[in-house]
TORSETI-952008 format. One record per residue (C-alpha): residue number from 1; residue in one letter; x, y, z. Coordinates in nm, 2 decimals. Layout:
<atoms>
atom n = NUM&res = A&east = X&north = Y&up = Z
...
</atoms>
This chain:
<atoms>
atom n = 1&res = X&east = 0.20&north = 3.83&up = 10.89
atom n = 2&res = X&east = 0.26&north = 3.46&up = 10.95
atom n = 3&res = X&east = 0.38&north = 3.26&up = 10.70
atom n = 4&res = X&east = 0.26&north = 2.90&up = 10.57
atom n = 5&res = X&east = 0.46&north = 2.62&up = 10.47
atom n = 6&res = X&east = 0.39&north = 2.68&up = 10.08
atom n = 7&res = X&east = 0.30&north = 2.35&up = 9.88
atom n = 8&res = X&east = 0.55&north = 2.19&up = 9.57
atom n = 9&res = X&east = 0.36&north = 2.18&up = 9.25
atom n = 10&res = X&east = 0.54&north = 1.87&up = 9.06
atom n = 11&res = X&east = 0.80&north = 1.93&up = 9.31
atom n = 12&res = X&east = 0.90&north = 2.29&up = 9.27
atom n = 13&res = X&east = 0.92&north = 2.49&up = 9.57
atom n = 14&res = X&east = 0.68&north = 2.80&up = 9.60
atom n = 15&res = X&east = 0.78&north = 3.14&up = 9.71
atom n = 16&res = X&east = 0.68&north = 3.19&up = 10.09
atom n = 17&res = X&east = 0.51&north = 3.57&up = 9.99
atom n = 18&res = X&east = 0.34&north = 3.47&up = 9.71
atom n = 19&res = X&east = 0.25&north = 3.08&up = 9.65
atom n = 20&res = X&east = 0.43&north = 3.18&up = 9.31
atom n = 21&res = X&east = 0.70&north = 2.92&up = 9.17
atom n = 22&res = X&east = 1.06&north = 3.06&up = 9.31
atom n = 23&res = X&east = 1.29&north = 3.15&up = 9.07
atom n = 24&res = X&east = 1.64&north = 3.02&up = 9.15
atom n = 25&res = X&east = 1.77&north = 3.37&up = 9.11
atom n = 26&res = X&east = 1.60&north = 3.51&up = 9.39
atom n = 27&res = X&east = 1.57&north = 3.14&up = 9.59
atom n = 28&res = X&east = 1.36&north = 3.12&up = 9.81
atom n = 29&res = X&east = 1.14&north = 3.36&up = 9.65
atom n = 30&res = X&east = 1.00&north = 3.42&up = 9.34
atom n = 31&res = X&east = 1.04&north = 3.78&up = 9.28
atom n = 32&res = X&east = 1.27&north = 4.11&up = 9.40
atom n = 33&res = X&east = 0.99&north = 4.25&up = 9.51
atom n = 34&res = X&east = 0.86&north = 3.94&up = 9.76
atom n = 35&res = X&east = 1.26&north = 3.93&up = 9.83
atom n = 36&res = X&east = 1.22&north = 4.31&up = 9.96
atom n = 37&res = X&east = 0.90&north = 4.31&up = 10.09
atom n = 38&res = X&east = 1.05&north = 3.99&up = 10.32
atom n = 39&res = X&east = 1.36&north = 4.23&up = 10.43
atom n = 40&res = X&east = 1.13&north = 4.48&up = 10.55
atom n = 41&res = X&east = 0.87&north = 4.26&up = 10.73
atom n = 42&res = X&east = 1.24&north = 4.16&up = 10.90
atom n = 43&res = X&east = 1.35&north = 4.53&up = 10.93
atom n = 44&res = X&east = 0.98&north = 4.63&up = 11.08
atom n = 45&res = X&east = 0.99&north = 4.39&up = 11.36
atom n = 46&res = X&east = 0.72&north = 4.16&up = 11.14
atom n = 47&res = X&east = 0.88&north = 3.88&up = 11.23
atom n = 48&res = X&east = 1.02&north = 3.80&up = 11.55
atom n = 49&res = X&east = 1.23&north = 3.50&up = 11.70
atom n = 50&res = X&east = 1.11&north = 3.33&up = 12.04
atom n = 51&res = X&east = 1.31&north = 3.37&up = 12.35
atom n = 52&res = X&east = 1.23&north = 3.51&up = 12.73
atom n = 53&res = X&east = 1.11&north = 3.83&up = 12.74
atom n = 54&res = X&east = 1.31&north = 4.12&up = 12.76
atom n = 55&res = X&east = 1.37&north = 4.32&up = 13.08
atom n = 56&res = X&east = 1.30&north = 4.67&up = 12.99
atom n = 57&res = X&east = 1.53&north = 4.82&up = 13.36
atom n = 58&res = X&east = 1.78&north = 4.55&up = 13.28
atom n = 59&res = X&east = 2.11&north = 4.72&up = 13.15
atom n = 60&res = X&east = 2.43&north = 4.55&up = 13.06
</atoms>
């Protein structure tokens, strides 16, 4: 899942899930349930930071 920049309707942020205005409660998103379902897109490797790839044999 990639996200989109999500567009201000009279200048109110949108939740990054949903499109949905965000509520402040839950800022950035709108909802507990587009909160969560961002934590497990996190938690289930959805989403992953760039860096060099990782050396499988490499130990520390």
């Amino acid at each position: 899942m990639t996200l989109k920049p999500t567009p201000r309707a009279n200048g109110q942020r949108r939740c990054p899930i949903c499109g949905k205005p965000r509520v402040e409660a839950h800022a950035p998103f709108c909802s507990t349930r587009c909160r969560d379902r961002d934590l497990v897109q996190w938690l289930d490797d959805g989403y992953a930071l760039p860096g060099p790839p990782a050396d499988p044999d490499a130990q520390d």
